[in-house]
C-alpha positions in Angstrom: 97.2 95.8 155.2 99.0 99.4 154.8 97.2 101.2 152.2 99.3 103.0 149.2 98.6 106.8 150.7 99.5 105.8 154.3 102.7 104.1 153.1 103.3 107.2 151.1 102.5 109.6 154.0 105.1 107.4 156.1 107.4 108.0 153.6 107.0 111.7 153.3 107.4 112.2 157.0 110.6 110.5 157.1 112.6 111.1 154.5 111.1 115.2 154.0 110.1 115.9 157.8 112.9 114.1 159.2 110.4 113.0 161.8 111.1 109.6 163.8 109.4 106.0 163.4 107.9 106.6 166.9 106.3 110.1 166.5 105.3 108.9 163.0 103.5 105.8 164.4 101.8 108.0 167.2 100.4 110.2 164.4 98.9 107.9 161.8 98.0 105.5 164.8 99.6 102.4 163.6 102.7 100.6 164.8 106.4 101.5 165.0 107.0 97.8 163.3 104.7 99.0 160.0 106.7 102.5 160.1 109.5 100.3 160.0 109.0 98.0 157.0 107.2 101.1 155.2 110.3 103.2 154.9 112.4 99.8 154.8 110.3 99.0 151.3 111.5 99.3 147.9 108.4 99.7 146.6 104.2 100.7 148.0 102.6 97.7 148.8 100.5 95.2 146.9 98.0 92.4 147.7 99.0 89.4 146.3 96.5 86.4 146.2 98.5 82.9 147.5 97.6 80.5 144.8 95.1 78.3 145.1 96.3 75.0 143.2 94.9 73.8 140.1 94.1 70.4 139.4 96.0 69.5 136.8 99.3 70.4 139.5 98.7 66.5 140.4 99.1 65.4 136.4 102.0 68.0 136.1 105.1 65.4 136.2 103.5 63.1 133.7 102.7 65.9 131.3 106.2 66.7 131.4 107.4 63.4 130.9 104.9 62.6 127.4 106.4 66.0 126.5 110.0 64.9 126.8 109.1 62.4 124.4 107.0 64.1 122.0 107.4 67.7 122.4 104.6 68.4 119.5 102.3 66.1 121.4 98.3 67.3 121.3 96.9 68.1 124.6 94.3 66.1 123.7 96.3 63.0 123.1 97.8 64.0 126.5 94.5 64.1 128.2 93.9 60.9 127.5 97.3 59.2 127.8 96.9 60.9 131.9 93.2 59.9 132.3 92.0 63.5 132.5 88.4 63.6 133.1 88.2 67.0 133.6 87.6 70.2 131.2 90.4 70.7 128.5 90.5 73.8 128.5 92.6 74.2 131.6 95.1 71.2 130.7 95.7 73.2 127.3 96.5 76.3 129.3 99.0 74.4 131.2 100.2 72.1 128.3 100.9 75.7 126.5 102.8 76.7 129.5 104.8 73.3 129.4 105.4 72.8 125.7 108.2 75.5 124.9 110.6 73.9 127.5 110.8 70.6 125.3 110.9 72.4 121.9 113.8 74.2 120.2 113.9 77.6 120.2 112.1 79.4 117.0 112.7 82.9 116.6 110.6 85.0 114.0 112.8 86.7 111.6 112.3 90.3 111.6 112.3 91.7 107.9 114.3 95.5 107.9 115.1 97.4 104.8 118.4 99.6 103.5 117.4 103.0 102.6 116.6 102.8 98.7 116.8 98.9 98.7 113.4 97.7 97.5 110.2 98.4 96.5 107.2 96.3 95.8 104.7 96.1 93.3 101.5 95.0 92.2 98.1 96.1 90.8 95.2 96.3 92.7 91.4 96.3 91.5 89.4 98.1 93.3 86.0 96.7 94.1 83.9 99.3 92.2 81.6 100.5 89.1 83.2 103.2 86.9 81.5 105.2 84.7 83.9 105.9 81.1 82.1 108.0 79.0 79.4 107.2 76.4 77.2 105.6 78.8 79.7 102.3 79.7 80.6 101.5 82.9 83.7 99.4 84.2 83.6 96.7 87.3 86.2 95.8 89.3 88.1 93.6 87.2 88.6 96.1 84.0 89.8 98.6 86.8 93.8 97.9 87.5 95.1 100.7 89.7 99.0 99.8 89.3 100.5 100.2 93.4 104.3 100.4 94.4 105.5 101.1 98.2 109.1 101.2 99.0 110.8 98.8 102.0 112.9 101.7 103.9 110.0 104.4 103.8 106.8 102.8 103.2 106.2 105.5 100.9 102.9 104.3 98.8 102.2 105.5 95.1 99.4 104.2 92.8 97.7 105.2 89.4 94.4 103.7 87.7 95.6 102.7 84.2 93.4 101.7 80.9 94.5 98.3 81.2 97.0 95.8 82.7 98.4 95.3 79.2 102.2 95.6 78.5 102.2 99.2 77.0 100.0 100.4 80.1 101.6 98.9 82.9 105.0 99.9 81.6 104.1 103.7 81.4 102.0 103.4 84.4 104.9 102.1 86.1 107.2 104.5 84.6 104.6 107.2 85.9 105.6 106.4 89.6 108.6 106.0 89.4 109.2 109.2 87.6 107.1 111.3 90.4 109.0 109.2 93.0 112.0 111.1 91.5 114.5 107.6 91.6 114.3 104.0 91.2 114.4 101.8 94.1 117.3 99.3 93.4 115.3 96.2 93.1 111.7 95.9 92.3 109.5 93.1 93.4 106.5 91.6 91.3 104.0 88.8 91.7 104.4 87.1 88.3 102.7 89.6 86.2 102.6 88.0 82.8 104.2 91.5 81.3 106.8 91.0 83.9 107.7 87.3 83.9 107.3 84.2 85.0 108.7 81.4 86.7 109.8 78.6 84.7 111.9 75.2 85.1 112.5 76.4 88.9 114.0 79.6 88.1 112.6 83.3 87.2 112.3 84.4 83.3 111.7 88.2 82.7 110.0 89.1 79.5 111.4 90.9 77.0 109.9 94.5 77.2 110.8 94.4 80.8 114.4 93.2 80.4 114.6 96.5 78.3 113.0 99.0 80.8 115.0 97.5 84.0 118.1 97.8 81.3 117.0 101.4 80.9 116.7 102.0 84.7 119.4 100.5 85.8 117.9 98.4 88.2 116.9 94.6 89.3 113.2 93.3 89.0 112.6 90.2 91.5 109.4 88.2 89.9 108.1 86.1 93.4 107.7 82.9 93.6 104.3 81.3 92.9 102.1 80.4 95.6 104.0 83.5 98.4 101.6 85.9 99.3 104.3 86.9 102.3 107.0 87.8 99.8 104.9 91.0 99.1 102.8 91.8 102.2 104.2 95.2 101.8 102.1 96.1 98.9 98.7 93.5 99.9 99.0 95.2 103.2 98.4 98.7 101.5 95.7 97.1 99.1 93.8 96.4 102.2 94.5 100.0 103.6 93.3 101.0 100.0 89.6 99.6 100.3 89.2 99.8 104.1 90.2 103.9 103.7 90.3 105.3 100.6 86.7 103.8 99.2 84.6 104.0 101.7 81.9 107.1 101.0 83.9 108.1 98.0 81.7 108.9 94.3 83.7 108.6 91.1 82.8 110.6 87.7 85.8 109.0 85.7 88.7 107.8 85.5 90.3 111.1 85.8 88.3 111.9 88.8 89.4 108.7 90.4 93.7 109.5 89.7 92.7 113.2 91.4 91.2 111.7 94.5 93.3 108.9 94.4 96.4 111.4 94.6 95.2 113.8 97.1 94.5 111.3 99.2 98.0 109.7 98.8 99.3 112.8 100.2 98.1 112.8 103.4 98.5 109.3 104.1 101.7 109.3 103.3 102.1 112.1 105.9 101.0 109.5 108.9 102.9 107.3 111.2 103.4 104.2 110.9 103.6 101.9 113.7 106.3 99.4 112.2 108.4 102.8 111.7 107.6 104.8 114.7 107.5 107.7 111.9 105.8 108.9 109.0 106.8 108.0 105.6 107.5 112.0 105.0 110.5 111.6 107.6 112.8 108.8 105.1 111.7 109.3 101.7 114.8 111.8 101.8 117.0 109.9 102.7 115.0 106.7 100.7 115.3 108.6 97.8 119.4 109.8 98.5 120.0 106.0 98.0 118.2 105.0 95.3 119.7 104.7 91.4 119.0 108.4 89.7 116.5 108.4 87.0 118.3 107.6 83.7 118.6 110.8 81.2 116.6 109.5 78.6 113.5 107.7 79.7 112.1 104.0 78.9 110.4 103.8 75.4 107.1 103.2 76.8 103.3 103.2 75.8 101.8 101.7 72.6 104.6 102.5 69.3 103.2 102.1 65.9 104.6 102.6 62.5 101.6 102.0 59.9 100.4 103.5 56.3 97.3 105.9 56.7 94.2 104.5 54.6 91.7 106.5 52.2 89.5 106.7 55.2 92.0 108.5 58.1 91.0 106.6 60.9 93.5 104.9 62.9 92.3 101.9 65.3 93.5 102.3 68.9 92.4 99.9 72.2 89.2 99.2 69.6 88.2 102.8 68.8 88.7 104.8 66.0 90.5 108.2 66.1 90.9 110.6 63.1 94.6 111.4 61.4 94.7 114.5 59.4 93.6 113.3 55.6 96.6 115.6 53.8 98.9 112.7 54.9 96.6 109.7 53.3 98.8 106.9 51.8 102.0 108.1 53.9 103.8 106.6 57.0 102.7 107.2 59.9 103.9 107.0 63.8 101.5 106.5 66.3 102.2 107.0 69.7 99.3 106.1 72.8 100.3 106.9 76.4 97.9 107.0 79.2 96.0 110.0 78.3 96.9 110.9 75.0 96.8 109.1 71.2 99.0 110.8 68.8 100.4 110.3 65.0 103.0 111.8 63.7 104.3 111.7 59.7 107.8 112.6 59.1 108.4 114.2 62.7 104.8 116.2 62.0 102.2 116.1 64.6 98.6 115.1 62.7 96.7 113.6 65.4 96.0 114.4 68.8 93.5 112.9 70.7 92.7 112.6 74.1 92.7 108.4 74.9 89.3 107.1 76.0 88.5 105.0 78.5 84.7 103.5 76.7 84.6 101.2 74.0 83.8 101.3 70.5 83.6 104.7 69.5 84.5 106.9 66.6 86.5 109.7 67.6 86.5 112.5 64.8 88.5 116.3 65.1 86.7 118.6 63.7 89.6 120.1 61.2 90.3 116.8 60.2 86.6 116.6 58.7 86.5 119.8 57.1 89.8 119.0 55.7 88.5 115.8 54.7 85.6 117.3 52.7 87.4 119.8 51.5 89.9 116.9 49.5 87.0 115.2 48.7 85.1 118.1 46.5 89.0 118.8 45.4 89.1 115.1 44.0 86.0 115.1 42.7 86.3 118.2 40.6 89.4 117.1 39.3 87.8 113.6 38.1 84.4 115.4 36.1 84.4 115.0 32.1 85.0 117.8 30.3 82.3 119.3 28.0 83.0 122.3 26.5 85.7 120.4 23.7 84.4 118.8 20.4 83.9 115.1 20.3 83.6 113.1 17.1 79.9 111.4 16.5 79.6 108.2 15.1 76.9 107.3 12.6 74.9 104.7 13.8 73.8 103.2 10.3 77.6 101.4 10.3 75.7 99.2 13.1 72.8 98.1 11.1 75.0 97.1 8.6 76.8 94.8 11.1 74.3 93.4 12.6 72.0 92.6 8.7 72.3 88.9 7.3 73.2 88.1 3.5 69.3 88.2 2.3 68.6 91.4 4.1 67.0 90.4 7.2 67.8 90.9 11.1 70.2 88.2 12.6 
């Protein structure tokens, strides 16, 4: 058989040399006939091995036949409806081969996304011990770091919030979408009970998020139960999360964990992905051109209360204590909890600011607010002691003998 460099060399000589089939044949030593069909080919030749058979070519028609009847047939239950005897695995091959003939076509859907369309949402927990402060540690399921990629850019953002409570995943959520810079037209959760639920066959938001997607602008999508593929988006990333972003990584806190967490945000979202044949970098632009703008006045979110202070200025916050500035005991306060900070306010007056911890259980005290405290204290106390210096009248204390002396003089 001609060889790939001497059909290439025949080539060559012909078609750059100009030389003829005979001279060409006297200088590789072959024959005129193989100069011919070398410079007659459309392509360098290949060996190609003459099948051999296989023995299930003999069972072949009947195959065909049990499959025009039941396309979905087993090649099991076709082994032995033919008598095979043989191994399976080469009747599978061919029954694989066979099978799509008799069956209707089935195309996949493929799943594309408009620029500023859709994002997806979800928390993730990562699989981890936390230290908080004062000694406590949190596992894995006390840890909800709040996700949300979008459809068109695969843009990924995440936070670690105190807790998958209402007021937290509202401002977390508000958090990303605020540094995301616009809202993705509809947002897509997995039946978050702050989000909503399904119910008598159809989706019921909640409250609280009726009023932030109100605020926004925007449609939230709650999935339904049981449809993992609804959000593969966001799993897909939770995967990426614990395969990438955990492995030899040390946490001090909570704070710690957002810092890494968001460094390390920015480079992935720097690099390509395959299902884009770009890096996320390239569309958020043009992601973000399409989305709704961010409304002027934010979402209310966080913990709001509205409560009177007590004698002992302590205020009672995710079940630890924080200190209010005494000066406003037995007034009105506000108190206002977002993701880092705890603040009260009386009559538009800031009077506590603390920062929000992560630990249970523990008495958080300013330092003004106690000398304050004691200061009021020794105020109030001075104010209460008797006075000594003015006259006060003295009974005599015979009237009391008489009072208490029967009719024939003696002691009742």
């Amino acid at each position: 058989m001609l060889s790939v460099e001497d059909w290439a060399e025949i080539r060559r000589l012909h078609r750059a040399e100009g030389m003829a089939i005979k001279a060409i044949a006297r200088r590789l030593g072959i024959s005129r006939n193989t100069v011919r069909s070398a410079i007659g080919s459309e392509g360098p030749p290949r060996y190609v091995r003459s099948p051999a058979g296989s023995a299930v070519d003999v069972f072949e028609p009947r195959i065909r036949e049990l499959l025009a009847e039941v396309p979905t047939m087993p090649a099991t239950v076709i082994a032995e409806r033919i008598g095979w005897t043989r191994g399976i695995t080469v009747l599978k091959e061919r029954v694989a081969e066979l099978r799509p003939a008799y069956l209707p076509p089935d195309p996949a859907s493929r799943t594309s996304y408009a620029a500023g369309e859709i994002a997806q949402c979800d928390f993730w927990f990562p699989p981890i011990q936390l230290p908080v402060g004062f000694g406590q540690v949190r596992g894995p399921k006390e840890l909800p770091v709040l996700t949300m990629v979008t459809g068109y850019s695969r843009w990924l953002s995440a936070v670690l919030v105190p807790s998958r409570i209402k007021y937290d995943l509202f401002a977390g959520w508000w958090h990303l979408i605020d540094a995301l810079g616009a809202t993705p037209r509809v947002l897509v959760w997995d039946g978050e009970g702050a989000i909503g639920r399904w119910r008598a066959g159809r989706p019921e938001l909640t409250e609280e998020c009726q009023a932030f997607r109100g605020t926004l602008g925007v449609k939230v999508v709650v999935c339904r139960p049981a449809d993992p593929e609804a959000k593969g988006l966001i799993e897909r990333c939770h995967d990426h999360l614990e395969r990438s972003f955990l492995p030899g990584r040390t946490f001090s806190g909570p704070d710690d964990f957002n810092t890494q967490l968001h460094d390390w945000l920015q480079v992935v979202n720097t690099r390509q992905r395959r299902a884009l044949g770009c890096a996320p970098t390239d569309r958020i632009a043009a992601d973000r051109q399409a989305m709704v703008p961010l409304p002027p006045v934010p979402p209310v979110t966080g913990w709001r209360d509205s409560t009177r202070l007590a004698r002992d200025h302590y205020v009672r916050i995710d079940s630890n204590d924080y200190s209010v500035h005494p000066a406003v005991i037995g007034r009105r306060i506000e108190i206002v909890v977002d993701l880092l900070r705890v603040r009260a306010l009386c009559e538009g007056r800031l009077v506590a600011d603390h920062e929000r911890l992560w630990c249970k259980h523990q008495t958080i005290t300013d330092p003004d607010h106690a000398a304050a405290g004691h200061q009021l204290r020794r105020a109030r106390s001075g104010m209460l002691r008797p006075v000594t210096d003015s006259e006060v009248e003295q009974r005599n204390l015979s009237v009391y003998d008489h009072l208490v002396t029967d009719d024939e003089g003696g002691v009742a």
